[in-house]
N, C-alpha and C positions, 0 to 999 in steps of 0.2 A: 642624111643626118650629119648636121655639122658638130664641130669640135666644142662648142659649150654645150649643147642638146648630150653629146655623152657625158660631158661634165656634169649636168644637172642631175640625169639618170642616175649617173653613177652615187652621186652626192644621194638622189635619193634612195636608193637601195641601203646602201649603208645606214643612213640617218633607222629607214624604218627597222631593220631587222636590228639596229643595236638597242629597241627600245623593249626587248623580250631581256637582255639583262638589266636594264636599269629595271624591271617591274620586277625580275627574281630579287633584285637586292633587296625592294620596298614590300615587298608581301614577305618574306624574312620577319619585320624587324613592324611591320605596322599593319591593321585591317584592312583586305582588300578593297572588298566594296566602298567602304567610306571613306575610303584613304583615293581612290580612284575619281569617287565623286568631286571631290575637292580638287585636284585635279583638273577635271573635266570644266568645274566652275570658272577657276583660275583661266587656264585655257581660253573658255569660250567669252568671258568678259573682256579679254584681251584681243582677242579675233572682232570683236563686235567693236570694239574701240577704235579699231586701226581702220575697221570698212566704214565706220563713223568718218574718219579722218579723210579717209581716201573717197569722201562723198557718195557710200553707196546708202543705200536707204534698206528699211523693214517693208518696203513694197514689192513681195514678192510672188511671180507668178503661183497658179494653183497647181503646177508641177514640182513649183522649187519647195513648196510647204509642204505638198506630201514626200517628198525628199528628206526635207529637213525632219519629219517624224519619221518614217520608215528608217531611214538611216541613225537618226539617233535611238533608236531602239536596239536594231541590229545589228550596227556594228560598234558603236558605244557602249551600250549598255551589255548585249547579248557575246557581242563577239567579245571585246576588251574586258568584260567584267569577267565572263567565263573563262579568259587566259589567265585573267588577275589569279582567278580561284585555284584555277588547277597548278599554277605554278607555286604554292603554296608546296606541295611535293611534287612537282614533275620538273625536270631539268630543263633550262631557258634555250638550250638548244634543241631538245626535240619538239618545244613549243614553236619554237619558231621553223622547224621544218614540216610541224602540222600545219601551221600558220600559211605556208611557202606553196602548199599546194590550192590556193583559192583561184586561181585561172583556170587549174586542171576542173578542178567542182565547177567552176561556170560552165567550160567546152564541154562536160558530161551531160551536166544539166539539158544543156542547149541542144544538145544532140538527141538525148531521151526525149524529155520534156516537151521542148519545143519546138523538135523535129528539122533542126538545123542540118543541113550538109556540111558531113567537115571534110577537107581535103587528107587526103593516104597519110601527109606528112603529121598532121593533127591526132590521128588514131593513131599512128605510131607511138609520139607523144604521151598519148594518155597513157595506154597501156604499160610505156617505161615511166612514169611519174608514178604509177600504181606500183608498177613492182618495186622500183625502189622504197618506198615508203613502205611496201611490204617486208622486204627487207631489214629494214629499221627497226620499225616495232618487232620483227624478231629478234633481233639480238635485243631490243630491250627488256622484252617479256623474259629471255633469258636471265637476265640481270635484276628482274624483279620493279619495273615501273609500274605505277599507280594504275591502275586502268581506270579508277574512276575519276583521276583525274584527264586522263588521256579522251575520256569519253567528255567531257567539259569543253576540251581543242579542241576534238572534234565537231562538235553541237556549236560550236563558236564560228568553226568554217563555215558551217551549213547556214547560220544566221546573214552571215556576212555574204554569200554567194546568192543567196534568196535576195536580199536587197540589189543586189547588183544585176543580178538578171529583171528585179522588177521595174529598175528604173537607169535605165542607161541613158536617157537623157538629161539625167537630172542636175546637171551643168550648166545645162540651156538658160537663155535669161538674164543672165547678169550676174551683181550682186553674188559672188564667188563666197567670198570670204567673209559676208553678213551668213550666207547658207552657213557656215563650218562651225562661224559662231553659236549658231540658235543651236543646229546637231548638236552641238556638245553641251547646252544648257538642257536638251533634252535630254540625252545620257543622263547628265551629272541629277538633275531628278529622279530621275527613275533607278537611281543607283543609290539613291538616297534614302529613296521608300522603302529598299531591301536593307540596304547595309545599317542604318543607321538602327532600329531595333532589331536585330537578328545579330550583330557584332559587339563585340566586348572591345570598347574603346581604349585600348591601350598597346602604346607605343613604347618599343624602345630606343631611344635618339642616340642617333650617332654626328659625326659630318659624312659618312657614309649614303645613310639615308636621305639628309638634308639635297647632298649631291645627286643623286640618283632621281631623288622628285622634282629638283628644279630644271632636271636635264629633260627626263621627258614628259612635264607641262611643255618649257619651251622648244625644244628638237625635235622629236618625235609627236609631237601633238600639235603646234605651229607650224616649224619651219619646214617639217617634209609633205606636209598637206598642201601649203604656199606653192614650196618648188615642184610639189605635182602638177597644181592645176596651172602653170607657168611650163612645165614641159609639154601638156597635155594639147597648150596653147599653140605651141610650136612646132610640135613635130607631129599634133593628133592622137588620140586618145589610142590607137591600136599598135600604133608605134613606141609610147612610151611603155605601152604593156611589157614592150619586150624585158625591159628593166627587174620585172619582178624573179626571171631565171636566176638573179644573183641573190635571190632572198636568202636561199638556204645555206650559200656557201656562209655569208655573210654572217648569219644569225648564229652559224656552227663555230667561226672561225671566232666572234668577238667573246661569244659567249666561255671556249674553250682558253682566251685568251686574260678573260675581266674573271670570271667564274673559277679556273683551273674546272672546267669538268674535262671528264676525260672522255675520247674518242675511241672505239676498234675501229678496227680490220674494216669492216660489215656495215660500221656507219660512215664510213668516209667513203665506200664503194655507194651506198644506197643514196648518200646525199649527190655522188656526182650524175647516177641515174636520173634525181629526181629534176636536177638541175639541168640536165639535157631534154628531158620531159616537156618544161616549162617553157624552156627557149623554142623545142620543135613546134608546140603547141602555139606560142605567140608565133613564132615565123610566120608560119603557116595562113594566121591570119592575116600578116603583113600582108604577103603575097596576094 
């Protein structure tokens, strides 16, 4: 791995896990769902624009379209609308350290499920990914977290880990960033059929907010998706994997940083678990 490949990781790591506070700022202050959808619109008309430009075409294999739906259901609509939701009362950084463990949910999965062999280093892994995050939600349950909305991050991992186990190839083919486009025009519908009559359309504006929505349309919903499939390109899909071990420092640090929430004891032992977890778990694959 050469010295822009960490670059890019690193850039991605960051970009995604600071997008769990720009969403606590914006569910604050405006409607999830519908506030997401728009979003997702913005987003995906802009992605379509650019692979317009960059001469890709709407002629897409019959793996990249069931892609493009599976994924904009479950990790658009399912996964990011259910964080939208539960972040509403749950803090941006244990979102994001629910969020943090979806490699762990895949190597389970793969392992039960699918009947995967994982190497000693792997099941170490999980088992510390597990306990850490066990950990966590114990001292939060102490302190009184939502659990229903805890249960929301949760059911959001599960969506987003089902897609990813059902279509690992779904890169394949071309036309990258026509794919990320439509994804998110399907999201942004299907977020639209909920939010729009189930929600009470009213905003309170600040430059806050305005900041916060323009950052992650553009950063978190373009530009770390881009420099994904650009890493993924360079160094292989199981190698940039390893990137995601920095989720949770990440998502804990910016969030305690933009947010002030505060940290124990308990969650700074449990997030460096989870984060050792994640790394043994992708190594592993490496290898």
């Amino acid at each position: 791995m050469d010295w822009r490949a960490l670059g890019m990781g690193m850039a991605f790591a960051l970009m995604w896990s600071s997008a769990f506070t720009s969403a606590r700022i914006i569910v604050s202050a405006a409607p999830p769902l519908t506030t997401l959808s728009l979003r997702f619109l913005i987003s995906g008309l802009l992605a379509i624009g650019i692979a317009l430009a960059l001469g890709q075409t709407w002629r897409l294999t019959r793996a990249q379209w069931r892609a493009t739906m599976l994924f904009g259901i479950c990790q658009n609509a399912l996964y990011l609308g259910l964080n939208f939701v539960a972040m509403q009362t749950v803090q941006a950084s244990l979102a994001a350290i629910i969020a943090s463990t979806m490699p762990l949910v895949v190597a389970l999965g793969g392992w039960i499920v699918l009947r995967e062999k994982l190497r000693p280093l792997a099941i170490v892994g999980l088992f510390a990914g597990i306990a850490g995050v066990a950990m966590i939600m114990g001292a939060r349950l102490q302190a009184g977290v939502d659990l229903l909305g805890v249960l929301y991050c949760g059911i959001g991992v599960l969506a987003l880990a089902f897609a990813t186990m059902a279509l690992r190839t779904a890169s394949s083919g071309g036309n990258l960033l026509m794919v990320i486009g439509l994804q998110m025009l399907v999201g942004a519908a299907a977020l639209a059929v909920i939010g729009l009559p189930t929600e009470t359309l009213s905003v309170t504006w600040s430059w806050q907010l305005i900041a916060a929505f323009a950052y992650t349309t553009l950063v978190p919903g373009l530009a770390a998706t881009w420099v994904w499939f650009l890493l993924v390109e360079r160094i292989g899909a199981v190698r940039a994997a390893t990137f995601h071990f920095l989720n949770p420092v990440f998502g804990v640090a910016i969030a305690a940083l933009l947010l002030g929430e505060a940290l124990g004891g308990r969650d700074v032992l449990g997030v460096a678990i989870v984060t050792a977890g994640i790394l043994a778990v992708q190594l592993a694959r490496v290898r």
